[in-house]
C-alpha positions in Angstrom: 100.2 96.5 68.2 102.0 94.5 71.4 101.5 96.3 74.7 105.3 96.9 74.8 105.1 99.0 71.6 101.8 100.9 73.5 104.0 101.5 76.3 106.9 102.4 74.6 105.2 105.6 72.4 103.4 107.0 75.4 106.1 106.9 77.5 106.1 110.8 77.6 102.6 111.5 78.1 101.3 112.2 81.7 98.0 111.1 80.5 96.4 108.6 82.9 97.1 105.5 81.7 95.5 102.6 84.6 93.3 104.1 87.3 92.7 101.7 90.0 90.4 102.6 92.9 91.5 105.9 94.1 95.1 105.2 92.6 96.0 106.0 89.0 99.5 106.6 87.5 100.2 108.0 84.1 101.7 106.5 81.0 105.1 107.8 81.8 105.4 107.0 85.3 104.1 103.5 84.0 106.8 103.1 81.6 109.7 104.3 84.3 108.3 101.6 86.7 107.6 98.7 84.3 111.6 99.6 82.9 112.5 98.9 86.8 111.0 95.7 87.6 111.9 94.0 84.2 115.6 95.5 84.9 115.1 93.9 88.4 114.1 90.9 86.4 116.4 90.4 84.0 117.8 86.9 85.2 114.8 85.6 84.6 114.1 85.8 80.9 111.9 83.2 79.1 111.1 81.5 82.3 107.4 81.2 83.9 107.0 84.1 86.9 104.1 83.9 89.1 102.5 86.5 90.0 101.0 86.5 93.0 99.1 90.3 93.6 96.3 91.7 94.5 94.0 93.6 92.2 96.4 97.1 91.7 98.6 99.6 89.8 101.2 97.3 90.9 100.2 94.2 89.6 99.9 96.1 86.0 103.2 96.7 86.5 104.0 93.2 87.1 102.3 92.1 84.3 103.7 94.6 81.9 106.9 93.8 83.3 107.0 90.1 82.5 105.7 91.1 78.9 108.5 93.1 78.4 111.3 90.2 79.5 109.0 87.8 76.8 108.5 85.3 79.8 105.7 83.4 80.5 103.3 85.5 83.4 100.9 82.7 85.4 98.9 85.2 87.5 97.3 83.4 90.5 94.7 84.4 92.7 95.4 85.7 96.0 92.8 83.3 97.7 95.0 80.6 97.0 96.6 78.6 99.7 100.3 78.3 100.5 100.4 74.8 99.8 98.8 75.8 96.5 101.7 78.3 95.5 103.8 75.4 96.0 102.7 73.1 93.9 102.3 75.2 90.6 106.0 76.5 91.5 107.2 73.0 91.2 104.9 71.9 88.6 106.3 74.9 86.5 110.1 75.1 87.9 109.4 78.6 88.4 112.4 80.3 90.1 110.8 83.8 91.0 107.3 84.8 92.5 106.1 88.2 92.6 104.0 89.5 95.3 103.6 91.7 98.4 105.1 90.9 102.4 101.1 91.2 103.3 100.0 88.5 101.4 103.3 86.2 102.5 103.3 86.3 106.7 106.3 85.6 108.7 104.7 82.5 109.6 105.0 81.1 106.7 108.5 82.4 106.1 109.2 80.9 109.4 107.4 76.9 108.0 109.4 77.3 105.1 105.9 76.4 103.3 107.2 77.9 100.4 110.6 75.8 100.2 113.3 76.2 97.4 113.9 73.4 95.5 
């Protein structure tokens, strides 16, 4: 069974369905949020999205998210560099990166270090 299909049938229970830490959110409220951020997402279909979160709810949501569009998910680990985000984005022509304004300072907005093509 695909994790879409899992998603989909539980979408009305308020059974836990991730518990993270002290954080947990239920199968439904899963399903409403993972709906959100592939409708957010729609534009990119079939193309790579990095995903570039810290261990949470949210980057199950993410995940499921990117599953649901059938694109490709390249997770990468927070403790990567800057100048490492770069490089896989042009190695993989990725057009979208997901992630949180903590992990991305102004500063770096401000270096452009991570530059459009």
């Amino acid at each position: 069974m695909h994790i879409r299909q899992i998603i989909e049938e539980a979408k009305e229970i308020n059974d836990i369905a991730v518990q993270y830490k002290d954080k947990v959110i239920t199968y439904k409220n899963l399903y409403e949020s993972v709906t959100k951020v592939a409708e957010m997402l729609n534009n990119y279909k079939n193309e790579v999205i990095l995903i570039y979160l810290p261990n949470s709810i949210d980057y199950y949501i993410a995940y499921f998210a990117v599953l649901e569009l059938d694109s490709v998910i390249l997770p990468i680990h927070v403790l990567n560099t800057v100048y490492n985000l770069n490089v896989v984005r042009n190695m993989t022509d990725s057009r979208i990166l997901i992630t949180t304004s903590a992990l991305l300072s102004p500063k770096l907005y401000q270096n452009k270090a991570l530059k459009s093509k």
